[in-house]
C-alpha positions in Angstrom: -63.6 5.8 -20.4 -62.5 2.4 -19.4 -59.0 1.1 -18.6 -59.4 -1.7 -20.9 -60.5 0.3 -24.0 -58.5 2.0 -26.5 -57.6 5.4 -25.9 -58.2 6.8 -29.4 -59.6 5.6 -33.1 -55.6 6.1 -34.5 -55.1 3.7 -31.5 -57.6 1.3 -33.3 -56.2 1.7 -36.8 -52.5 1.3 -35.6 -53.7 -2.1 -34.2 -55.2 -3.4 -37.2 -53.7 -1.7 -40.4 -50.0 -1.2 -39.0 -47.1 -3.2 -38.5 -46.4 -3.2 -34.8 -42.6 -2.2 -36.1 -43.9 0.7 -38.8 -43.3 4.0 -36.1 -39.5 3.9 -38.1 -40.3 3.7 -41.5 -41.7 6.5 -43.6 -43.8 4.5 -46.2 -46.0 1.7 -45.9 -45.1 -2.1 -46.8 -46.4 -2.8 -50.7 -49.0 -5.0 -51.0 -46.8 -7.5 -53.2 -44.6 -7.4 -49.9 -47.1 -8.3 -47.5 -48.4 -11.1 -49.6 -45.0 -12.5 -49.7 -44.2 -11.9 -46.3 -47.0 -12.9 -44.2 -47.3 -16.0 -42.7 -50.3 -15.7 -41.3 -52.6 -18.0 -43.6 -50.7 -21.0 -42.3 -49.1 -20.1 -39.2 -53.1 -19.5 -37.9 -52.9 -23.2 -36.5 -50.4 -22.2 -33.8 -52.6 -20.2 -32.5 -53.5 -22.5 -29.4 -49.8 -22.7 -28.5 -49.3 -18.8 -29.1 -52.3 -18.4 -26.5 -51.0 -21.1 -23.6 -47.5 -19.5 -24.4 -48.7 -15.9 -23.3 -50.5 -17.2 -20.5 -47.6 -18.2 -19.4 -45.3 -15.6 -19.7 -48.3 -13.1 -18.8 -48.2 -15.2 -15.3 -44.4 -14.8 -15.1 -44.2 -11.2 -15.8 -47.4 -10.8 -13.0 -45.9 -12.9 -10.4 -41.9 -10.9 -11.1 -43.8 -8.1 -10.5 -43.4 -6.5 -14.2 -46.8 -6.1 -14.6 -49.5 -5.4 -12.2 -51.9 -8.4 -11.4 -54.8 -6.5 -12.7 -53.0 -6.6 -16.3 -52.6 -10.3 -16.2 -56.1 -10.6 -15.2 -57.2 -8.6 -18.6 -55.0 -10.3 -20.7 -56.4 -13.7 -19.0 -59.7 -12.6 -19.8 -59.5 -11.2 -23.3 -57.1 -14.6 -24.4 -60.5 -16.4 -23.4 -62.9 -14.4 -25.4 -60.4 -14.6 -28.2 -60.0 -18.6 -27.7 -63.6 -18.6 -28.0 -64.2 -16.2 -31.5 -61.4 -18.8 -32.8 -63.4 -21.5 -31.9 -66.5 -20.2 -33.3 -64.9 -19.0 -36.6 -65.6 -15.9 -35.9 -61.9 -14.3 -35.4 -61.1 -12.5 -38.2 -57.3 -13.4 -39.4 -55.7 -9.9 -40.9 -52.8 -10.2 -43.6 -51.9 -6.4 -42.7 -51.0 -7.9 -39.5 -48.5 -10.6 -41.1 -48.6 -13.5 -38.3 -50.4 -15.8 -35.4 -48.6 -13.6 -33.3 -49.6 -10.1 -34.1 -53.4 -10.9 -35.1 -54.1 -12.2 -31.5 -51.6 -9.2 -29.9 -53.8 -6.8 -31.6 -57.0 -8.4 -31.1 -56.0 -8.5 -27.3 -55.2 -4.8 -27.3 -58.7 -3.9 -29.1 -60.2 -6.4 -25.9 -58.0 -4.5 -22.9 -56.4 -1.5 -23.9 -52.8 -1.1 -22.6 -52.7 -4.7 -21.0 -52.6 -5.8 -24.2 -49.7 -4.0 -25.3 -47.7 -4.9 -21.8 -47.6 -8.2 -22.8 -44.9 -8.5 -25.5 -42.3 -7.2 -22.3 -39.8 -9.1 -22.2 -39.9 -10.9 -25.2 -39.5 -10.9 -29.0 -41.6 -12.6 -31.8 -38.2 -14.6 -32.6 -38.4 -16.4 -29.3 -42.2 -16.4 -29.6 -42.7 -18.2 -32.3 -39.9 -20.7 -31.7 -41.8 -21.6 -28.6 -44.9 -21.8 -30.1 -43.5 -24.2 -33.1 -42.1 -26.6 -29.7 -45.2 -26.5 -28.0 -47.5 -27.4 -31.2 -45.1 -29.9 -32.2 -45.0 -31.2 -28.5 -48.6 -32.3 -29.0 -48.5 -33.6 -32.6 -45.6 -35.7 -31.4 -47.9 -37.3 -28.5 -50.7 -38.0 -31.3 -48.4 -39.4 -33.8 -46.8 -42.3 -31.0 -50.1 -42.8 -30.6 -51.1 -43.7 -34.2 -48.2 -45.6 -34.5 -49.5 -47.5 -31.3 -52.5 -48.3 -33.5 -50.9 -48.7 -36.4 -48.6 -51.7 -34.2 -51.9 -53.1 -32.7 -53.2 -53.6 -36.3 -50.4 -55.6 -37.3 -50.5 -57.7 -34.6 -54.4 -58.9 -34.4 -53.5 -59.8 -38.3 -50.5 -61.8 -37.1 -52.5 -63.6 -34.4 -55.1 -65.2 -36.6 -52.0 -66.3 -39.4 -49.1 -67.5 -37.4 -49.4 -71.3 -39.3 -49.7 -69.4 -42.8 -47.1 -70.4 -44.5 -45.4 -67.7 -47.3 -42.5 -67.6 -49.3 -39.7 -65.3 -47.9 -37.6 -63.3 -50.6 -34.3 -62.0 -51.1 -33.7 -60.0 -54.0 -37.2 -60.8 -54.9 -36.8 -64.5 -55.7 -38.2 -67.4 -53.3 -35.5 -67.8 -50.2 -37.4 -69.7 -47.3 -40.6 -70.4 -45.8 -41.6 -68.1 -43.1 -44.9 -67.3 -41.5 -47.0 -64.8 -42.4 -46.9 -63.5 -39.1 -43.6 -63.5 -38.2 -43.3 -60.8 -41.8 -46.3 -59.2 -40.0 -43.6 -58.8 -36.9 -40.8 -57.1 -38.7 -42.9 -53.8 -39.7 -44.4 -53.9 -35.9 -40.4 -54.1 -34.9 -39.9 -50.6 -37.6 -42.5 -48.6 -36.5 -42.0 -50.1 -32.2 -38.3 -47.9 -33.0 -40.4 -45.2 -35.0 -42.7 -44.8 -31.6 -39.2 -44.9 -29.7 -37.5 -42.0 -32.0 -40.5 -39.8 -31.7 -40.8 -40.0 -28.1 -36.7 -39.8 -27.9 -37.0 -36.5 -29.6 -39.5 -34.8 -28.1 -37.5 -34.3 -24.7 -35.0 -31.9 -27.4 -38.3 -30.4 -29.0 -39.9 -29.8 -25.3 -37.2 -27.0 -24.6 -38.1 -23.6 -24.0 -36.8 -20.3 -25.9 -39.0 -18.0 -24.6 -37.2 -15.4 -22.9 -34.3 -15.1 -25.3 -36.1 -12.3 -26.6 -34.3 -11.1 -29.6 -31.2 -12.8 -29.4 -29.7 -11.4 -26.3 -32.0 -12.0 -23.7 -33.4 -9.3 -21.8 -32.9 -6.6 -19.0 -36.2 -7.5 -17.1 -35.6 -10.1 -14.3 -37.7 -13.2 -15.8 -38.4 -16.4 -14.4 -37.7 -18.7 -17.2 -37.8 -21.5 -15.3 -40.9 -20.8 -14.1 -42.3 -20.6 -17.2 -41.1 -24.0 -18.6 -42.7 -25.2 -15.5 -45.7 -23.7 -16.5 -45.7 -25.3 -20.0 -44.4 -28.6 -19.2 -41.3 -28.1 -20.4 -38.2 -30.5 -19.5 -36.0 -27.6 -19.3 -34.5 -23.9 -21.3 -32.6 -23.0 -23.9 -29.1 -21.9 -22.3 -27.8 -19.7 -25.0 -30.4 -16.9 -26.3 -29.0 -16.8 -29.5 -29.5 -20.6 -30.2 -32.6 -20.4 -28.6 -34.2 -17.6 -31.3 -32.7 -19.9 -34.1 -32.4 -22.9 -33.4 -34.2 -25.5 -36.2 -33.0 -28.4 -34.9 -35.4 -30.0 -33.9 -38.0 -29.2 -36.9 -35.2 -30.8 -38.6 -35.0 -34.0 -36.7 -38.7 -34.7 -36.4 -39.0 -34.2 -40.1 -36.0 -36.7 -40.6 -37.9 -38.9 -37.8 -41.1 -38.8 -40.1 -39.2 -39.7 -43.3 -38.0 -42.7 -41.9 -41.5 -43.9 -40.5 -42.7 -42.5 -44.1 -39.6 -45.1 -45.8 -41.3 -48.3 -43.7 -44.7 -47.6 -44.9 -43.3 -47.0 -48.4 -41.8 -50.8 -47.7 -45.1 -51.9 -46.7 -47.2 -50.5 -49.4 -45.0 -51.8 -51.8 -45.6 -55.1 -50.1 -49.4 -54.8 -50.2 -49.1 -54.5 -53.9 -47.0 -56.6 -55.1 -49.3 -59.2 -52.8 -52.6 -57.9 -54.6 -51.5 -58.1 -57.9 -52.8 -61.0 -59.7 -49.7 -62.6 -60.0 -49.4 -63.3 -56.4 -53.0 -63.1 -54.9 -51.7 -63.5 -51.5 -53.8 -60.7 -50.1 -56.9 -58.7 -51.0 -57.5 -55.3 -49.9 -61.1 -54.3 -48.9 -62.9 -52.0 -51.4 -63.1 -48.9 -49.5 -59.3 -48.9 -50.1 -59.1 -49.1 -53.4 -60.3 -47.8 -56.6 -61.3 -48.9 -60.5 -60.4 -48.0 -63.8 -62.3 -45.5 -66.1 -61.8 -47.8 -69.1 -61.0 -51.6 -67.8 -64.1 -52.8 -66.2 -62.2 -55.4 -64.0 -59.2 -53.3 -62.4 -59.6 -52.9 -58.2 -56.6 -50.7 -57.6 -54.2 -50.4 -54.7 -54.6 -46.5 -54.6 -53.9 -46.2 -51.0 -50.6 -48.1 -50.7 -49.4 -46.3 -54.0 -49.9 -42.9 -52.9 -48.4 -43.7 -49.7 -45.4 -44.8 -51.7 -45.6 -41.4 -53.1 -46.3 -39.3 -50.2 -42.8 -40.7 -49.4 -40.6 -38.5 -51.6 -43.0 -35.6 -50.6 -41.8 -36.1 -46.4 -38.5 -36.6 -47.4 -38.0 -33.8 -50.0 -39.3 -31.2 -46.9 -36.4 -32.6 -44.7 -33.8 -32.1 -47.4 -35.6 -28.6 -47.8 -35.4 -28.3 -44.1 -31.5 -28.9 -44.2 -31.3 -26.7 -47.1 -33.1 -23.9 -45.3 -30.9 -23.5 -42.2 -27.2 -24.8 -43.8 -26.6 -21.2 -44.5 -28.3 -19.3 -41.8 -25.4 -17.0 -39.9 -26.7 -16.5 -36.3 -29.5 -15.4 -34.7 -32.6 -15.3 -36.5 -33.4 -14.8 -39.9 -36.3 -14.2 -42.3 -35.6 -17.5 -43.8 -36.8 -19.7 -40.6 -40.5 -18.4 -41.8 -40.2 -21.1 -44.6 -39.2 -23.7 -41.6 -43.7 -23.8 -40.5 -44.8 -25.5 -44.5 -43.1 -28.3 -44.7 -43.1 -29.0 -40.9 -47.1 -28.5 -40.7 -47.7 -31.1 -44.3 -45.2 -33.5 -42.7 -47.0 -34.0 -39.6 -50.4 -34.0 -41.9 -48.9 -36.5 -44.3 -47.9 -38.8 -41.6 -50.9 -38.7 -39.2 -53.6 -39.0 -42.2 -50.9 -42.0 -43.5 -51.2 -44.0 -40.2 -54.7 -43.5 -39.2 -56.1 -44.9 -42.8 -52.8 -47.8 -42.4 -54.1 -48.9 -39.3 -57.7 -49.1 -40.7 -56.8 -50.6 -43.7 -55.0 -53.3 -42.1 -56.4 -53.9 -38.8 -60.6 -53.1 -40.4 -62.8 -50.5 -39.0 -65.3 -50.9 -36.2 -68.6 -52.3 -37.6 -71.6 -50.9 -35.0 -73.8 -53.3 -37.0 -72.0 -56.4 -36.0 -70.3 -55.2 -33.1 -66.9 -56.3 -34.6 -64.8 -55.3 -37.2 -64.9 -54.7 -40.8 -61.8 -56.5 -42.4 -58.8 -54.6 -43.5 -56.9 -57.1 -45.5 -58.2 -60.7 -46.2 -55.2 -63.6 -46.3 -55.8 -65.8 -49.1 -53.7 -68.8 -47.0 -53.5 -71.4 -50.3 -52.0 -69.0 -52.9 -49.0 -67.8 -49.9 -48.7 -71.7 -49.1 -48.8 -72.9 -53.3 -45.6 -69.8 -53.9 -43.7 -71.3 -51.0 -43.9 -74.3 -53.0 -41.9 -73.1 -55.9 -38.4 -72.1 -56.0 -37.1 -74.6 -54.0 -37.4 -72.9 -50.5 -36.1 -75.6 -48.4 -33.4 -75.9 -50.0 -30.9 -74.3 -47.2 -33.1 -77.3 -44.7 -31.4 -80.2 -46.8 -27.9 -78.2 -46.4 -28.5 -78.2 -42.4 -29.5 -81.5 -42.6 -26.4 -82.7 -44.1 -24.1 -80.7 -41.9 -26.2 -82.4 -38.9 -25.3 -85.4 -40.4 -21.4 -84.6 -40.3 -20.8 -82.7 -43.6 -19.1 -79.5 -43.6 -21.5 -76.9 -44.5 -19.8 -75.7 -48.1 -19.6 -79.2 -49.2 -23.3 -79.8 -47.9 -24.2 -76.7 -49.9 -22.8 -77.8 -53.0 -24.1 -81.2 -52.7 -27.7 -79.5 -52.3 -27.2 -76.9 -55.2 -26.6 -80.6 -57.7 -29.8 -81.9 -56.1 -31.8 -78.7 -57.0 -30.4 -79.0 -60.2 -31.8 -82.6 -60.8 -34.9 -81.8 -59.1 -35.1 -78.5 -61.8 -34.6 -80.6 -64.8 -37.2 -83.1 -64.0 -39.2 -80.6 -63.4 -40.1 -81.6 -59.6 -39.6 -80.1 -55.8 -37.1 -81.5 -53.8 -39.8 -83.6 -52.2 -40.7 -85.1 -55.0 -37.3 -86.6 -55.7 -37.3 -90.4 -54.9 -35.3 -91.1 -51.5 -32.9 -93.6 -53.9 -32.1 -90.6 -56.1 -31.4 -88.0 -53.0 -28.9 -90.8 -51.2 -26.8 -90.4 -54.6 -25.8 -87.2 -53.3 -25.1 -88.2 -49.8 -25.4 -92.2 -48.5 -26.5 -90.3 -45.1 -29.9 -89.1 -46.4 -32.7 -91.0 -44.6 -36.5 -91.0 -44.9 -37.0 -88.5 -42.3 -35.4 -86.0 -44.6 -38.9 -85.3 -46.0 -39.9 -83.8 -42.7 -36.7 -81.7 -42.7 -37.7 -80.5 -46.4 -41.3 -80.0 -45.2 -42.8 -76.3 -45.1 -44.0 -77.1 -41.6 -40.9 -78.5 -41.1 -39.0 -75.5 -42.5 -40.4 -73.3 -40.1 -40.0 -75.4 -37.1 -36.9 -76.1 -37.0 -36.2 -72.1 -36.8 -36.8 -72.4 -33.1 -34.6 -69.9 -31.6 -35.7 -66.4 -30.4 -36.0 -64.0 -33.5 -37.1 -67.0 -35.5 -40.1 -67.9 -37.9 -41.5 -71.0 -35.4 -44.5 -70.4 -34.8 -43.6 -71.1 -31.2 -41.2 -68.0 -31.3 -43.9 -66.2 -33.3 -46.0 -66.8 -30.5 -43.9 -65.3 -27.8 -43.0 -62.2 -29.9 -46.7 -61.6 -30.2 -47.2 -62.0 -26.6 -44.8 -59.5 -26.1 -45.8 -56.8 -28.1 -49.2 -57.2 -27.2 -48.6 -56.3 -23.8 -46.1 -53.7 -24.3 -48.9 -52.2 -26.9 -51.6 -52.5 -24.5 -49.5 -51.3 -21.3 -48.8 -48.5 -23.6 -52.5 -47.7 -24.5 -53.2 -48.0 -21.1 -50.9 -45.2 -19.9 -52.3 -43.3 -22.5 -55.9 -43.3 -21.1 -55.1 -43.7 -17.6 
């Protein structure tokens, strides 16, 4: 018989219908039990990470002389066919076997016999699996930056083509100032530029390795930990076993990260409706975003900004049941930290299918038929310039024109909230008041206060860096474009 084939049929069944723990106990697990227990239905996606983590290791133990090379060789070979029946579909996930972990251990050990079963030396599931949870969320980390990248570049291409579109800004929701429609553009590109930042910030805390805690005492066999991180990419190891087994930290912190990039698309979908709705009309969404009405004929609605506004309070509810989970946790590991992979997995879902269909839906689609785009968002220019109009929005412009003039800026602010009071009860923009009627509030007013009152004007005279002039609008846009496309850049090169 070969080396690398089981020794016996119990050998077989022990693999697949026993607990790798059950030699202690003297009656199975109830099926009610294992149905609670397992994890394996949704912890199956870490299976890529539990397969380059035991390479690892496997290459660790060979090279520390803890197993012989020719084991390391078998368990090299049979993670390969098992990476390719996963592929294919054609591994067959056990819930008798509870986890990730144990399915591909005892597939392994059906593949090459005792090498199989040498692997585990030296380590424990609890260090396992914390190192398989870093090393998946490593990579979703590097895909997410990267879809906020996108999403960034969207933003920008609209800004570009609506730097001299004029729309009202708001406080509290009423008319404030002027400011272009890029420069608003800008400020989300600024939110999710320190998203990118946080996500790339914590990953150097996420790319840590546990592996060799074991347990949560370490071990007696002489491992190279080091070499192992080395192996994986890793930025460095866990210093204190027992932290490293339970350690949640930084499921916690990426969620929290993803909450807050969640919060600014929340603020931006809000945005993208309110501009939709009829009574604003400053934007319209393209079709394949949005849905109709089963009973009003004439409804397009802004489904995919609403249910990003929802998906919201979904992110943030798993990081408050994140905190929840591990406020109570006495050290090392617990049962508990199995409820840690659920909302960790349908955070990083929720936020990579939110800003891949964002960046779309903003920035358009490739078209092959044109060789463009297919618009995301069309600007409807007059309806944004005709609300600036309204609600007196240069009002602060006659204030700094005043104080330009000498006045102190309270009394040119009270002089200005009288003149918006005419101009209100006649029913007119400041504007409109005759030049006669505007030098009754101050003998300093000239003609050229009409340029000053101007929207144009408005925005021009905001002409210092972090400003709505379109010459500052400019240079921001310049700027992120070539951080965004030094960025991609790296990324491909």
């Amino acid at each position: 018989m070969s080396a690398n084939q089981p020794t016996s049929a119990s050998h077989n069944q022990l693999d697949t219908k026993a607990q790798a723990w059950s030699a202690l106990f003297e009656e199975p697990m109830s099926d009610l039990v294992k149905r609670y227990t397992s994890s394996v239905f949704f912890d199956k996606r870490l299976w890529q990470a539990d397969i380059t983590g035991s390479l690892a290791h496997a290459e660790m133990l060979a090279a520390q002389g803890i197993i012989a090379a020719a084991d390391h060789e078998s368990i090299r070979k049979g993670m390969a066919q098992i990476t390719q029946e996963i592929e294919s579909g054609q591994f067959e996930w056990k819930l008798d076997l509870e986890d990730v972990h144990l399915n591909i251990e005892a597939r392994l050990t059906q593949l090459v016999g005792d090498a199989g079963k040498r692997l585990h030396t030296g380590r424990s599931r609890n260090d396992q699996v914390a190192t398989d949870v870093r090393l998946w969320l490593r990579g979703e980390i590097d895909l997410i930056e990267g879809l906020l990248g996108e999403l960034q570049l969207s933003l920008v291409e609209v800004a570009e083509k609506n730097v001299d579109v004029i729309l009202p800004g708001f406080t509290h929701l009423q008319v404030a100032q002027p400011v272009s429609f890029a420069h608003h553009l800008l400020a989300y590109v600024e939110m999710f530029k320190r998203d990118a930042e946080r996500m790339l910030d914590l990953r150097r805390r996420v790319n840590v390795l546990p592996l060799g805690s074991a347990a949560l005492a370490g071990t007696t066999y002489p491992l190279d930990r080091e070499r192992v991180a080395r192996t994986l990419g890793m930025e460095g190891v866990c210093q204190n076993s027992l932290d490293g087994v339970s350690d949640r930290d930084f499921a916690i912190e990426f969620t929290s990260a993803a909450s807050l990039c969640m919060v600014h698309v929340s603020r931006l979908s809000e945005e993208l409706i309110i501009w939709m709705s009829q009574n604003f009309g400053f934007i319209r969404i393209a079709d394949r975003f949005t849905t109709g009405s089963s009973i009003m004929p004439q409804k397009k609605n802004p489904d995919v900004p609403e249910l990003a506004r929802g998906k919201t309070g979904r992110v943030v509810g798993h990081l408050m049941g994140l905190i929840t989970l591990m406020k109570g946790q006495p050290l090392a590991y617990n049962k508990d930290n199995q409820e840690d992979k659920e909302p960790l997995f349908d955070t990083v879902d929720t936020l990579k299918d939110t800003l891949r269909i964002f960046a779309e839906m903003i920035g358009g689609q490739a078209d092959p038929a044109t060789g463009g785009k297919k618009g995301g968002i069309t600007v409807n220019a007059e309806a944004m310039r005709a609300a600036a109009l309204k609600g007196y929005a240069t009002a602060t412009d006659l204030a700094d024109y005043l104080v330009k003039k000498g006045l102190p800026f309270r009394d040119a602010h009270e002089t200005v909230a009288h003149a918006v009071k005419l101009a209100s009860q006649k029913g007119v923009d400041l504007t409109e008041l005759p030049l006669a009627e505007l030098q009754a509030f101050n003998p300093g007013i000239e003609a050229d206060v009409f340029e000053a009152l101007s929207l144009e004007g408005s925005l021009n005279a905001r002409n210092t860096l972090g400003g709505t002039a379109p010459a500052q609008v400019r240079k921001q846009l310049a700027g992120h474009q070539a951080r965004l496309n030094a960025r991609l850049n790296a990324r491909l090169g």
